[in-house]
Kinemage of the C-alpha trace (Angstrom):
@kinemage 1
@onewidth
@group {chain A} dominant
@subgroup {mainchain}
@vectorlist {calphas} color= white
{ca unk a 1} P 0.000 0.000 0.000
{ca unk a 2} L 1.399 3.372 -1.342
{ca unk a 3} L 1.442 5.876 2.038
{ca unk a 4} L -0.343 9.211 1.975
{ca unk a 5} L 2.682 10.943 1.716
{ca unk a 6} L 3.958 9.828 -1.684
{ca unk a 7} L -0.080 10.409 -3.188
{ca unk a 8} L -1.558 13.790 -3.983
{ca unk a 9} L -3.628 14.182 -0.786
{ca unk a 10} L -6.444 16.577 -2.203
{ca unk a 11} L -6.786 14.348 -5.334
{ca unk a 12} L -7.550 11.196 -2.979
{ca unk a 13} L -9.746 13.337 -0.893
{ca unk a 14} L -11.966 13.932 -3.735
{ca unk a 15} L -11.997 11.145 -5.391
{ca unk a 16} L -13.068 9.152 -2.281
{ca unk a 17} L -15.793 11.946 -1.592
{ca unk a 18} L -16.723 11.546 -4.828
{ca unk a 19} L -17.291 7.077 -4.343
{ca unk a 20} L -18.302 7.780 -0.463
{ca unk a 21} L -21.263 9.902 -1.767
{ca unk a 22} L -22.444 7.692 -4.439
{ca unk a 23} L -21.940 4.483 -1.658
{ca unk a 24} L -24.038 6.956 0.828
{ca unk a 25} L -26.512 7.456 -1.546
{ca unk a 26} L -27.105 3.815 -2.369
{ca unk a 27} L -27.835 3.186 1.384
{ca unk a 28} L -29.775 6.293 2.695
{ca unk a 29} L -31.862 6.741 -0.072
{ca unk a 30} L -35.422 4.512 -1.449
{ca unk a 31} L -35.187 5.417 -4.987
{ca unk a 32} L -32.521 4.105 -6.947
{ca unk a 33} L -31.384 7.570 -8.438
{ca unk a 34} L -31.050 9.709 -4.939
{ca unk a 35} L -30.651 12.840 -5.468
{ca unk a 36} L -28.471 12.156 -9.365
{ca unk a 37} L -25.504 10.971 -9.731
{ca unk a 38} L -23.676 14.898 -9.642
{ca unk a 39} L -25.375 15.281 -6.534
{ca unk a 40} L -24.266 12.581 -4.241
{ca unk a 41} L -20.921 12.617 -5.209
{ca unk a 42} L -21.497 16.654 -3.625
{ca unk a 43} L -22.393 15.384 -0.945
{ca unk a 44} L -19.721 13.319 -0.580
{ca unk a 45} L -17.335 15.592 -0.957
{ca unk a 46} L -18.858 17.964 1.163
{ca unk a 47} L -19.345 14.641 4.145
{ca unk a 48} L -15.622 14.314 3.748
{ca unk a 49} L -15.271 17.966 4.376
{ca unk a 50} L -17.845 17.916 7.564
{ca unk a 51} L -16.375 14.708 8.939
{ca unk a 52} L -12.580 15.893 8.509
{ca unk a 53} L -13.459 18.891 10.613
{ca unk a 54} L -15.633 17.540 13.001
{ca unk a 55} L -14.296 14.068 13.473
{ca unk a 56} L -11.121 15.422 15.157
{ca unk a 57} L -12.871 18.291 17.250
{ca unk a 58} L -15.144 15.559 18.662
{ca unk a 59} L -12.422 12.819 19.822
{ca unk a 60} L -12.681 10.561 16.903
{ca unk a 61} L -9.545 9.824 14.865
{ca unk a 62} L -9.527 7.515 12.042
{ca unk a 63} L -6.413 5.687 9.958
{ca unk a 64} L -4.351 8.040 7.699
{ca unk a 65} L -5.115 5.396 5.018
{ca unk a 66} L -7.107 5.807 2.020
{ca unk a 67} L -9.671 3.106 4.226
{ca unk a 68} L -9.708 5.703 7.049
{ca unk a 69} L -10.473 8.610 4.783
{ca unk a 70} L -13.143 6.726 2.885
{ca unk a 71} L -14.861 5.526 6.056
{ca unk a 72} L -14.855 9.414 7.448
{ca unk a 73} L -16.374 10.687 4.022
{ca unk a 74} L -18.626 7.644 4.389
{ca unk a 75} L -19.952 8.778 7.752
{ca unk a 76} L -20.059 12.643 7.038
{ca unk a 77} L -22.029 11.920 3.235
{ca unk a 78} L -24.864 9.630 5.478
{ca unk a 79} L -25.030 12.540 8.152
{ca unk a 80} L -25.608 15.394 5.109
{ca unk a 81} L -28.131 12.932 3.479
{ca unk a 82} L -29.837 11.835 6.308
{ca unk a 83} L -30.520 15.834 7.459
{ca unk a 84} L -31.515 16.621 3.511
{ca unk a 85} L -33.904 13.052 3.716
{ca unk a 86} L -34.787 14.911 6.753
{ca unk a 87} L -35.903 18.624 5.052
{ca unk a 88} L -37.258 17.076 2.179
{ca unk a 89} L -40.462 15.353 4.184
């Protein structure tokens, strides 16, 4: 496994906010669209965003692999979807 270091961190972060939201999207949502394709991978990136600042102000590190970075986008896209699933009813 290649470390963080030697990848371009920003271009990792994205893409894996990019699969997180389309993974989130599959499991929070009834229809099989979501809110479109564009649109969950958004939200993905913008989970990864809320999760890498509030993960660490809360207590809860994850690994500084690309596993760790997918789960945190994972858990910040569910939390952004689950609030708009939320607004929408």
């Amino acid at each position: 496994m290649v470390p963080l270091e030697e990848m371009e961190h920003p271009v990792l972060f994205v893409i894996l906010g990019l699969l997180a939201g389309y993974v989130a999207a599959r499991l929070m949502t009834k229809n099989e669209k979501g809110f479109g394709l564009i649109a969950n991978m958004v939200v993905g990136v913008l989970g990864a965003l809320l999760a890498g600042w509030l993960c660490p102000k809360i207590g809860i590190t994850f690994t500084d692999a690309w596993y760790g970075l997918f789960l945190q986008a994972l858990i910040g896209a569910i939390v952004i979807l689950a609030v708009l699933n939320f607004l929408r009813k």
